[in-house]
C-alpha positions in Angstrom: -59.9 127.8 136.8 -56.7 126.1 137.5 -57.1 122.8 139.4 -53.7 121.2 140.8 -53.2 117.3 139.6 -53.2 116.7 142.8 -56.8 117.8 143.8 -58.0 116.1 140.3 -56.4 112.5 141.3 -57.8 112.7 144.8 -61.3 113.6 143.3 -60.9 110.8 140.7 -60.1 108.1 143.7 -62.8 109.3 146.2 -64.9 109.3 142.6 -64.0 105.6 142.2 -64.2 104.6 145.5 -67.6 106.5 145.9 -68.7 104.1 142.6 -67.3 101.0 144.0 -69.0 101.3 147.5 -72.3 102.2 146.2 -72.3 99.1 143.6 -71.2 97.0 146.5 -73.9 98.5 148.4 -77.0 97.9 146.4 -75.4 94.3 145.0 -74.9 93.4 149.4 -78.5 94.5 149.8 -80.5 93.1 147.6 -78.6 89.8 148.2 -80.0 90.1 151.7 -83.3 91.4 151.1 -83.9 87.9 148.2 -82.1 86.0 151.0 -84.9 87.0 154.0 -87.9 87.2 151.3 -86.5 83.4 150.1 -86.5 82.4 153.2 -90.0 83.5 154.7 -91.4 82.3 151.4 -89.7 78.9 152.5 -91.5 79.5 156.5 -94.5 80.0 154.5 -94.1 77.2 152.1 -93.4 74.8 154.9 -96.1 75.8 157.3 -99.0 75.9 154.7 -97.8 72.3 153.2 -98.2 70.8 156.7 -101.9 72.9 157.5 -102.9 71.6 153.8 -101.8 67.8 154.9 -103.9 68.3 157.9 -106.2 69.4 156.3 -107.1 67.0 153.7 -109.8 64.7 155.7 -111.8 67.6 158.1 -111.8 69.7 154.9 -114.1 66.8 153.1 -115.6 66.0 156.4 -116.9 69.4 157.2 -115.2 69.3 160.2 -114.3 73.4 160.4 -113.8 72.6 164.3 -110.4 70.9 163.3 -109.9 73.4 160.5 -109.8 76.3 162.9 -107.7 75.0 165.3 -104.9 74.3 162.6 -104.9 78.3 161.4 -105.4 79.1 164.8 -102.5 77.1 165.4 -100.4 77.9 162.6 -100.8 82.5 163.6 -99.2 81.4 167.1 -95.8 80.7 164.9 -93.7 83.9 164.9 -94.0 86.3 161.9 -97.4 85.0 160.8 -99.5 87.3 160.8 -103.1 85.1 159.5 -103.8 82.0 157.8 -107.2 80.5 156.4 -108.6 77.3 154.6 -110.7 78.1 151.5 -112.7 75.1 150.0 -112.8 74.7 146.0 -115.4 77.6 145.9 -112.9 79.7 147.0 -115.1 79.9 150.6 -113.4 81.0 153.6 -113.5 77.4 156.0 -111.3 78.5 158.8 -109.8 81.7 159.4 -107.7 82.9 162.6 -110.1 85.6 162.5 -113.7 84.9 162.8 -115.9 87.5 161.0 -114.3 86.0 157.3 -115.4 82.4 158.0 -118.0 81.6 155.5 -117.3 84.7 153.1 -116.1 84.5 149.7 -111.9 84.8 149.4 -112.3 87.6 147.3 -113.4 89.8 150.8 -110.1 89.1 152.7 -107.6 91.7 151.1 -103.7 90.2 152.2 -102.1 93.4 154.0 -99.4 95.4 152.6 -96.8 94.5 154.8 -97.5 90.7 155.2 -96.1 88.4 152.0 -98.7 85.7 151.2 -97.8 81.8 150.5 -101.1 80.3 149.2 -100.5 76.0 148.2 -103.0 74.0 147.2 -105.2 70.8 149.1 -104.5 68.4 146.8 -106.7 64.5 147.6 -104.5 61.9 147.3 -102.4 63.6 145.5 -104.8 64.2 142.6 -107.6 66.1 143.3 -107.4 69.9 144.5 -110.2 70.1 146.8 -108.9 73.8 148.5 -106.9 75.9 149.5 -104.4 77.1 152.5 -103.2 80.5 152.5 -100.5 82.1 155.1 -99.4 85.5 155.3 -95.9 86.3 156.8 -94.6 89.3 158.2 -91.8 91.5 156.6 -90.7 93.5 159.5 -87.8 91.2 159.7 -86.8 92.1 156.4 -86.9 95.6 156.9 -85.6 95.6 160.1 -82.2 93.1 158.9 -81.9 95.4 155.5 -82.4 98.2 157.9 -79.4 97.2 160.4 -77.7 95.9 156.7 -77.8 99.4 155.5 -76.2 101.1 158.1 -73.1 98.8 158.4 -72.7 99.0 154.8 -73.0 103.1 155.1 -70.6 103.0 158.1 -68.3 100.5 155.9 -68.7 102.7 153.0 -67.8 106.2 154.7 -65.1 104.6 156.4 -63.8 103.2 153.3 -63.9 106.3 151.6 -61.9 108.2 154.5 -59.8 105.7 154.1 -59.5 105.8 150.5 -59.1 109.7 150.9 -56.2 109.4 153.0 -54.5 106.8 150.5 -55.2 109.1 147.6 -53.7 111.6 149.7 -50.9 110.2 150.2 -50.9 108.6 146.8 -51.5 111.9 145.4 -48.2 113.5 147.2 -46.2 110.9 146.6 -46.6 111.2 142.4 -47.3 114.7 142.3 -43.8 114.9 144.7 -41.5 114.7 141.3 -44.0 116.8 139.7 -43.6 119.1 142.0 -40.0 118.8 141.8 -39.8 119.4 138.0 -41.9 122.6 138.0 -39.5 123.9 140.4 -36.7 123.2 138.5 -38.2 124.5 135.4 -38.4 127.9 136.8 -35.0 127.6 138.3 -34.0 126.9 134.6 -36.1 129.8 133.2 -34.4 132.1 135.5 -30.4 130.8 134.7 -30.2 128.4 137.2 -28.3 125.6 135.0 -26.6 124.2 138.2 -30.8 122.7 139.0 -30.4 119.4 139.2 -33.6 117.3 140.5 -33.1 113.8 142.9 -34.7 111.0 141.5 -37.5 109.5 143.7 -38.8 106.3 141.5 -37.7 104.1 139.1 -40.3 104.5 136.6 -41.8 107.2 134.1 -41.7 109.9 136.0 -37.9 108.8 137.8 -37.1 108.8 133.9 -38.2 112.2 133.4 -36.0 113.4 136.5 -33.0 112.2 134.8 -34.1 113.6 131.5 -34.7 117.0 132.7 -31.3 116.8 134.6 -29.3 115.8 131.5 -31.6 118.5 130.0 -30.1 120.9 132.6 -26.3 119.9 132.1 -26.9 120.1 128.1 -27.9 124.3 128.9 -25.3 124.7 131.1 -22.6 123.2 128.8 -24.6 125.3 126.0 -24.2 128.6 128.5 -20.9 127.8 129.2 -20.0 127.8 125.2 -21.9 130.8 125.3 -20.0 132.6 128.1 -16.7 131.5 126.5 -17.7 132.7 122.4 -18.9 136.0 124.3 -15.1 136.6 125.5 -14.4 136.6 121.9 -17.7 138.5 120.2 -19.9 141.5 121.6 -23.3 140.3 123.7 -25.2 141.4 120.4 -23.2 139.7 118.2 -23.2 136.5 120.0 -27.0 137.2 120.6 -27.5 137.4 116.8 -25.1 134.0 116.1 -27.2 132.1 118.8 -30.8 133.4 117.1 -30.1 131.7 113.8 -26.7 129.6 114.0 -27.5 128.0 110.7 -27.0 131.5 109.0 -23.4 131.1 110.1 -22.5 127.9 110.3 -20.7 127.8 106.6 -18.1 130.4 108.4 -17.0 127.5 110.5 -16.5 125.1 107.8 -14.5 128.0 105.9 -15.0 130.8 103.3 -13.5 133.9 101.5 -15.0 137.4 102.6 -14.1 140.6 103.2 -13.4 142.2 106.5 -11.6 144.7 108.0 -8.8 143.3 110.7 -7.2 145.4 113.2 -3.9 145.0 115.4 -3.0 146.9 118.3 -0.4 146.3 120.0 1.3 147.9 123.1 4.4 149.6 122.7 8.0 149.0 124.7 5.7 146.9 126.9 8.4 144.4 127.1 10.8 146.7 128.8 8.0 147.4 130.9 7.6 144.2 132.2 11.2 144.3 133.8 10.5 147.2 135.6 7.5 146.1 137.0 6.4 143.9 139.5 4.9 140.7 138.2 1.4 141.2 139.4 1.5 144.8 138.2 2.6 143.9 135.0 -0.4 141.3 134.5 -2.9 143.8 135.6 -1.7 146.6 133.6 -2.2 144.3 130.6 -5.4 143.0 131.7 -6.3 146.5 131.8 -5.4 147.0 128.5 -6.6 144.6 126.8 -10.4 144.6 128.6 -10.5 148.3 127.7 -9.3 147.5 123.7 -11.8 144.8 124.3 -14.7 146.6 125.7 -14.1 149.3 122.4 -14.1 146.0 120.1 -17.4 144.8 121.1 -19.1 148.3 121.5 -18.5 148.6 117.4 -19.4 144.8 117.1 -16.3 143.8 115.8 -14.5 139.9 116.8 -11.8 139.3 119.1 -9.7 136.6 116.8 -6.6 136.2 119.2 -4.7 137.8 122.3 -0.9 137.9 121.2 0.9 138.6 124.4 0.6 141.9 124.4 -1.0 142.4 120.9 -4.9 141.9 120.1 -6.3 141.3 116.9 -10.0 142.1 115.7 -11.9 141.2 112.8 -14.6 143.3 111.5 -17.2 141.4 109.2 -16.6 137.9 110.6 -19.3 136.0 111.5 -21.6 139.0 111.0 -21.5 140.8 108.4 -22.2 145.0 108.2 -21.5 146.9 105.2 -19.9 150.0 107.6 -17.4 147.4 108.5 -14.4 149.4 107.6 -15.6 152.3 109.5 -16.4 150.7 112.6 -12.3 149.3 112.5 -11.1 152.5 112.0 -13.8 154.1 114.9 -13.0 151.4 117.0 -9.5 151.9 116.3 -9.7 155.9 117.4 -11.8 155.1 120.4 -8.8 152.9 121.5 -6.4 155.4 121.3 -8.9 157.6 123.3 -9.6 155.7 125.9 -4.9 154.9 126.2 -5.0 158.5 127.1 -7.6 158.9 129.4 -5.9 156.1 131.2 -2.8 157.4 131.1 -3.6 160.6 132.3 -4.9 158.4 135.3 -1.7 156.4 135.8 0.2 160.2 135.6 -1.5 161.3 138.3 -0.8 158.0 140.3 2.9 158.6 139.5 3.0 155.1 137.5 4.7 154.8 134.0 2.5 155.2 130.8 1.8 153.4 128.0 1.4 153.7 124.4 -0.5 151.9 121.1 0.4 151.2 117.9 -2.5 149.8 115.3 -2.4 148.9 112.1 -5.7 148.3 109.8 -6.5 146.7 106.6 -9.5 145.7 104.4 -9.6 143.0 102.3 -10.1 139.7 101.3 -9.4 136.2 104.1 -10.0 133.0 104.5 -12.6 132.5 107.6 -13.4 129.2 109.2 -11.9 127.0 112.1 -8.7 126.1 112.0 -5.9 123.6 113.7 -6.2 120.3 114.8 -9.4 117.8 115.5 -8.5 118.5 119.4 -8.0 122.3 119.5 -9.8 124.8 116.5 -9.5 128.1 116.5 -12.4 130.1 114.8 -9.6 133.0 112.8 -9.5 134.4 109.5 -6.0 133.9 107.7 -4.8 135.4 104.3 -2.5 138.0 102.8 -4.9 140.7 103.7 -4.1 139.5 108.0 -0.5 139.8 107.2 -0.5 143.2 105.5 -2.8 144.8 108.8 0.3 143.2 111.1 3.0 144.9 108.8 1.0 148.2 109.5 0.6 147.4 113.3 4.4 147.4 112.9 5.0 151.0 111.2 3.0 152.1 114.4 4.6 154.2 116.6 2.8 154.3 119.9 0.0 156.4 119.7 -0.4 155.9 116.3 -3.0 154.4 113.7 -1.6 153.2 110.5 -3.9 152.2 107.6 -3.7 150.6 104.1 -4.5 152.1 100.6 -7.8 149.6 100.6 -8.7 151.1 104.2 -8.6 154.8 103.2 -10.8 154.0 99.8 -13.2 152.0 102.1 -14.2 154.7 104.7 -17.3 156.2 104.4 -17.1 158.9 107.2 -15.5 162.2 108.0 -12.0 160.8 109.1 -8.5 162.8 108.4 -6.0 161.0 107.2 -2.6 162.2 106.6 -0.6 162.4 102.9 -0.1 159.4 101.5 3.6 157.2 102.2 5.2 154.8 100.1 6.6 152.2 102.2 8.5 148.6 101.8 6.7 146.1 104.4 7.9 142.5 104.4 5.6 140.3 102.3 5.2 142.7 99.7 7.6 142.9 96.6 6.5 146.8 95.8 6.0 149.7 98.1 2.5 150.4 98.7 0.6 153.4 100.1 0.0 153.7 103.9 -2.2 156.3 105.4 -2.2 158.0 109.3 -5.2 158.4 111.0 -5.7 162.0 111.9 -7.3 162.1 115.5 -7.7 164.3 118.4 
């Protein structure tokens, strides 16, 4: 059973409160109820000290005449409800009520609800020659404890309602923040990163708030690093990196591997660009390059650079796949493939065409990050790079030249034409090219 913070700090204050009032409420009433029961004790003190004063002289004298007119007497004071005069036999001498005059003390039983002061007739102040008893009524007690307990009630529930309403408003303005937060938790969770939270305290909870709202602009810088790697890597790829970044991190700092890198680049484009409007000319090679793109990331592989009108890709860098070779020279065919279809498009629109040369090799590079402190570029670099833009070169549009190392590497059922010696720059021999065979 879920039960809101809220509901659990009203309950604890009314809890608290309920404590407080009833402590305050027994400790107020028995304060009274010792102050009324001292105080008739005192009434009954005072009045049997002056009877037994009185009574000192009639009480040796026998004179019960006088000794009944001073009980009799002494009942006619408010809230006394008897009085009598016993000798040292303990015999009832005087009594406001008749029929026990004469009888042993041990026949008159005090009533329930009267409290009995008894002091004793002392002679002279040495000799105890009787007794005066008095017995008081409590009514007032109960009556005043009575009266007591119902303002304390009505001070106590009012208390309490009031205590309510503070913890209410106590309640809403902590749990407020709370509040706050959870919302902007789930506004997280969902890929809100803009959440930001206003700060309604300067304490704990205000520290909090500007915790989770540095929180937030940490995972929307993070998302934004994310957005931007993903321009450059396929969502599964980048996926995969983000999952276990420690697994990758030694490519940043640099290291030898082998991977596959592919140029394409489009062909007489510059010409293009004087026949064409400037706004054409940047969305025909947007167009280009998001579809090379698109075939790039569908086989996994890294966008390394855009070169004007060139792309390069790298196949086995940051991830690794031991089909890496094949997915270049898939990716490579797919490229060409998807040129046509949009040419065929763009013949139909009566606009120009366009053509591809690519060039791919396999082989060893140096991977890692690489230019100044201020601006790194995460690229692979190496005589293997070099060799793949050479090929790119010997492209004719439409084409896809490959190295020896590339033709050894493949795995899959690919045609390839007859083997070509050719001079590229870089290179003191001749070495073997191959063309991709594709429909």
């Amino acid at each position: 059973m879920r039960i809101p913070i809220r509901l659990k700090f009203i309950l604890l204050i009314f809890l608290l409160i309920l404590f407080i009032t009833g402590v305050i409420f027994w400790f107020t009433l028995n304060r009274v109820r010792q102050a009324l029961t001292n105080e008739i004790k005192l009434q009954g003190e005072i009045l049997a000290r002056i009877i037994a004063l009185n009574a000192e002289d009639p009480l040796i004298t026998n004179d019960d005449l006088y000794l009944a007119r001073l009980v009799t007497d002494a009942v006619k004071n408010e809230g006394v409800g008897y009085a009598y005069i016993t000798d040292k036999k303990n015999i009832i001498r005087a009594h406001n009520k008749i029929e026990f005059v004469g009888k042993s003390e041990k026949r008159f039983k005090s009533p329930a609800n009267l409290y009995n002061v008894t002091l004793p007739i002392v002679l002279a102040g040495k000799k105890e020659i009787g007794k005066v008893s008095v017995g008081l009524g409590t009514a007032r007690i109960k009556n005043t404890t009575h009266t007591m307990q119902i303002i304390l009630l009505l001070i106590s529930v009012t208390g309490l309602l009031i205590g309510i309403l503070g913890a209410m408003l106590l309640s809403n303005y902590l749990t407020r923040p709370i509040n706050d937060l959870v919302l902007g938790v789930k506004a997280i969770a969902q890929g809100n990163f803009e959440q930001q939270i206003k700060k309604r305290s300067n304490d704990e909870i205000g520290d909090l708030t500007l915790a989770f709202n540095q929180m937030a602009k940490s995972l929307k810088e993070k998302e934004q690093i994310k957005d931007a790697f993903r321009r450059y890597v396929s969502h599964q790829v980048a996926e995969e990196i983000f999952k276990n970044p420690d697994a990758y991190i030694d490519t940043l700092k640099g290291t030898r591997r082998k991977v596959t890198v592919l140029f394409a680049d489009i062909r007489g484009f510059t010409p293009l660009t004087e026949r064409l409007p400037a706004e054409e000319v940047v969305s025909l090679l947007n167009d280009v390059l998001t579809t090379m793109t698109n075939v790039i990331f569908k086989y996994e592989g890294t966008i390394d650079k855009f070169i004007g009108d060139c792309i390069m890709a790298v196949f086995g860098a940051p991830i690794f796949h031991p089909d890496d070779t094949n997915r270049a020279l898939l990716a490579g065919i797919d490229i060409q493939q998807e040129i046509n279809r949009m040419n065929k498009k763009r013949e139909k629109n009566n606009k120009e065409t366009i053509r591809v040369g690519i060039g791919i090799n396999t082989g060893e590079v140096v991977v890692g990050n690489i230019g100044a402190a201020e601006r790194l570029d995460y690229t692979v670099i190496g005589d293997s790079v070099n060799l793949a833009s050479r090929l790119q070169e010997l492209a004719s549009g439409g084409e896809i030249v490959v190295s020896e190392y590339v033709f050894k590497e493949t795995s899959i059922p690919i045609k390839f034409s007859e083997p070509m010696l050719v001079k590229v720059r870089g290179k003191e021999s001749p070495i073997k090219i191959y063309r991709v065979i594709y429909q």
